[in-house]
BAROGU-281545 format. One record per residue (C-alpha): residue in one letter; residue number from 0; x, y, z. Coordinates in Angstrom, 1 decimal. Layout:
# BAROGU-281545
[site "A",NUM,[X,Y,Z]]
...
This chain:
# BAROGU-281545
[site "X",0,[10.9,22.6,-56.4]]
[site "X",1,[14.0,22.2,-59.0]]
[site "X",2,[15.5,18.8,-59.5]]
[site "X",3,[18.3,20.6,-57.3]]
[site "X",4,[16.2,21.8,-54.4]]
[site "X",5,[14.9,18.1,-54.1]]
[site "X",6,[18.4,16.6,-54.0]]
[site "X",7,[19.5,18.5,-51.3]]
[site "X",8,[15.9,17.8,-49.2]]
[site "X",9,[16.8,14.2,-49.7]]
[site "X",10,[20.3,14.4,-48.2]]
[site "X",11,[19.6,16.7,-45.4]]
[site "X",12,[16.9,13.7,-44.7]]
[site "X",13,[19.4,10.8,-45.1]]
[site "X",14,[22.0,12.4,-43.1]]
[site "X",15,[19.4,13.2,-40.2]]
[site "X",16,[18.2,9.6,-40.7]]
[site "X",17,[22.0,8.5,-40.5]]
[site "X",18,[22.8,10.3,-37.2]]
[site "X",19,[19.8,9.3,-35.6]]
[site "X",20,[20.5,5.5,-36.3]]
[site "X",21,[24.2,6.5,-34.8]]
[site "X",22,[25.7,5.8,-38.4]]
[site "X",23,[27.7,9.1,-37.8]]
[site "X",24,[30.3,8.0,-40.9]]
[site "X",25,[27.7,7.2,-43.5]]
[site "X",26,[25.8,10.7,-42.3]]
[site "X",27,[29.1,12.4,-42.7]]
[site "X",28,[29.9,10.8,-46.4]]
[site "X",29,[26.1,12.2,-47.1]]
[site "X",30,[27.2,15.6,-46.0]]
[site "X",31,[30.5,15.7,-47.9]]
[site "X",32,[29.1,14.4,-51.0]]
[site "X",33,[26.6,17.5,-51.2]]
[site "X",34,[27.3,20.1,-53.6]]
[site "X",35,[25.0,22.8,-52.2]]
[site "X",36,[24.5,23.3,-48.3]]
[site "X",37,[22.2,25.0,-46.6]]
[site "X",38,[21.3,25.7,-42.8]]
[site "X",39,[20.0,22.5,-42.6]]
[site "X",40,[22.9,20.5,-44.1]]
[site "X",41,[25.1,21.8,-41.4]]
[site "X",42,[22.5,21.7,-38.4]]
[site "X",43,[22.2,18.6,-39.4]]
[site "X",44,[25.1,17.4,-39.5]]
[site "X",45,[26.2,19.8,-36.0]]
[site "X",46,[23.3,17.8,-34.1]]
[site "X",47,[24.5,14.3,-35.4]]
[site "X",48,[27.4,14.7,-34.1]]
[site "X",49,[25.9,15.7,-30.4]]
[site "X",50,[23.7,13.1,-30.5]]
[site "X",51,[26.2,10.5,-31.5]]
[site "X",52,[28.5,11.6,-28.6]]
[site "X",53,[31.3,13.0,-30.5]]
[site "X",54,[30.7,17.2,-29.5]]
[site "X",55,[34.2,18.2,-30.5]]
[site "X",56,[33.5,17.0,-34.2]]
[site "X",57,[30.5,19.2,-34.1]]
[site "X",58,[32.1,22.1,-33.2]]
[site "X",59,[34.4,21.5,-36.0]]
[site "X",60,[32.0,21.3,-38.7]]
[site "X",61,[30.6,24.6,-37.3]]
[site "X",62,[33.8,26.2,-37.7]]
[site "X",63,[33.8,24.9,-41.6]]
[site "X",64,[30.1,26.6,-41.0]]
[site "X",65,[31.5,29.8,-40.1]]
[site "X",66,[34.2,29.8,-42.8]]
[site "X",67,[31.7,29.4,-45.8]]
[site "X",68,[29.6,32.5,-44.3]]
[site "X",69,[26.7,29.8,-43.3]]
[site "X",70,[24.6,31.7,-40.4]]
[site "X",71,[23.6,29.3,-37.8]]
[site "X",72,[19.9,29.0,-36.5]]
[site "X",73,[18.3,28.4,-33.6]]
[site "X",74,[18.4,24.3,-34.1]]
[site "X",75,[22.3,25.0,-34.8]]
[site "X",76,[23.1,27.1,-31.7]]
[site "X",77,[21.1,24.6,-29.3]]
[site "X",78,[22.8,21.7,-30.7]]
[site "X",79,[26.1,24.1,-30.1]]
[site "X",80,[25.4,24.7,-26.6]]
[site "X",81,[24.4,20.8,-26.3]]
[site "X",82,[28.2,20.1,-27.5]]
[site "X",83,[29.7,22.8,-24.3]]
[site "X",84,[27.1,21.6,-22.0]]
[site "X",85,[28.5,17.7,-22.6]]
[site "X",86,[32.1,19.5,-22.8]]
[site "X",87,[31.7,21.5,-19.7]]
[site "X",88,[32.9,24.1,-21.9]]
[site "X",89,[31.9,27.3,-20.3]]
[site "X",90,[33.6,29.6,-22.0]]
[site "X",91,[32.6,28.2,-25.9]]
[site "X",92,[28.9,28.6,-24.2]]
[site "X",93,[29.4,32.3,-22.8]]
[site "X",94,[30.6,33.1,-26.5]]
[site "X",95,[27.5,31.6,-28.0]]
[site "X",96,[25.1,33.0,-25.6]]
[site "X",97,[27.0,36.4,-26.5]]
[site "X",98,[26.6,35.5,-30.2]]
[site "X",99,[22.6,35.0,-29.8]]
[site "X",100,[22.1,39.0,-27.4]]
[site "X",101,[24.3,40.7,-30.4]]
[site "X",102,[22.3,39.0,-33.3]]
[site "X",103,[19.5,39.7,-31.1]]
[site "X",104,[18.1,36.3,-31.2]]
[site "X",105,[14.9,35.6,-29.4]]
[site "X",106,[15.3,32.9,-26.9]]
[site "X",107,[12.2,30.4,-27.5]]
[site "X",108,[12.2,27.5,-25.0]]
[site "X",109,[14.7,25.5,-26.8]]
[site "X",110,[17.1,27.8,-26.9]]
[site "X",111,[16.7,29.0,-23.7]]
[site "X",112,[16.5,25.6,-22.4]]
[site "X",113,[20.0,24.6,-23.9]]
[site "X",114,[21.7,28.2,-22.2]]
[site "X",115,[19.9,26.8,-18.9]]
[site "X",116,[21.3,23.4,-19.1]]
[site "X",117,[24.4,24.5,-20.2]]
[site "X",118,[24.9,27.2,-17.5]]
[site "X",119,[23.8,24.8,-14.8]]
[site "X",120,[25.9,21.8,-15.7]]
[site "X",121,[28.3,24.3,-15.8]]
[site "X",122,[28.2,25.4,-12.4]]
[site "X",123,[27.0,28.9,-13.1]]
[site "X",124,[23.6,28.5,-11.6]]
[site "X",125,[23.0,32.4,-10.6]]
[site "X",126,[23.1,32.3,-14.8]]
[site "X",127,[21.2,29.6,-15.4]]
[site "X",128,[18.5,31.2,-13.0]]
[site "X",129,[18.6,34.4,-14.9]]
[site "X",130,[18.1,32.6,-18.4]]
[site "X",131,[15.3,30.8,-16.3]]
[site "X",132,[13.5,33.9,-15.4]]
[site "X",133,[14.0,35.6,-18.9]]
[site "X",134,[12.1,32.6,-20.4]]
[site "X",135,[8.9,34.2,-21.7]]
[site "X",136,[7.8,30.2,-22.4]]
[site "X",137,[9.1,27.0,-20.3]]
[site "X",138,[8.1,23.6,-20.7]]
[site "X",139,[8.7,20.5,-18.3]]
[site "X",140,[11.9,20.2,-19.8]]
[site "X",141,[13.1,23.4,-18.7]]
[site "X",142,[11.5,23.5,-15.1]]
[site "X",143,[13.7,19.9,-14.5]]
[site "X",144,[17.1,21.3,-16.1]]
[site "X",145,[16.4,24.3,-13.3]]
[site "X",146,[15.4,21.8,-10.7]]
[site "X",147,[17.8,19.8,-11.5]]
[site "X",148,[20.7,22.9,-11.3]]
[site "X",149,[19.2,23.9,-7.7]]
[site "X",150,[19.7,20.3,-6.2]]
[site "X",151,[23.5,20.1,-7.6]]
């Protein structure tokens, strides 16, 4: 790896450190400070922001995502439907589910975990129960988000 490539490894780590120790300001100083982001940068900084409770500022970073022609991947669009699903945004979530059938996007159990959650938290359970049966893999985590949706 370049001198370059190994700069920006070491700040996508900081800033994921950062978040996780729920120092959301010193990860966002990392992320500004970058020169060169990738899909990791702004993953990264989308899922700090989830995690640290504060979704709207992660859907705002993935609208500076969107303007610099950054596609996201799956880690980005389940932290994304994290941010609706604490939200009870329904109608961001449809549009990102939409986003993931045109792009064609396979659903692996953590993406199609996050539609589930965020479709029964949502109150759209008849949805939620169609992801659930789409699932080609589910974990523990996804049979308790539909459990879960059923008892509600």
């Amino acid at each position: 790896k370049t001198g370059f490539d190994w700069d920006r490894y070491i700040r996508n780590t900081l800033l994921t450190m950062y978040a996780a120790c729920n120092a959301i300001g010193i990860a966002r100083q990392v992320f500004d400070e970058m020169t060169a982001r990738d899909v990791v940068s702004w993953s990264s900084m989308i899922a700090g922001y989830v995690t640290c409770n504060c979704p709207l500022d992660a859907l705002m970073v993935f609208q500076d995502m969107k303007l610099v022609n950054e596609k996201p991947n799956n880690i980005t669009l389940v932290s994304l439907l994290s941010a609706c699903t604490r939200l009870l945004n329904i109608r961001l979530g449809e549009s990102i589910h939409s986003y993931i059938l045109v792009n064609h996007i396979a659903l692996d159990v953590a993406l199609g975990t996050a539609l589930l959650e965020m479709y029964a938290k949502c109150g759209h359970i008849e949805k939620a129960f169609h992801i659930f049966n789409s699932m080609s893999e589910k974990n523990l985590k996804s049979l308790t988000v539909m459990i879960s949706g059923l008892a509600d």
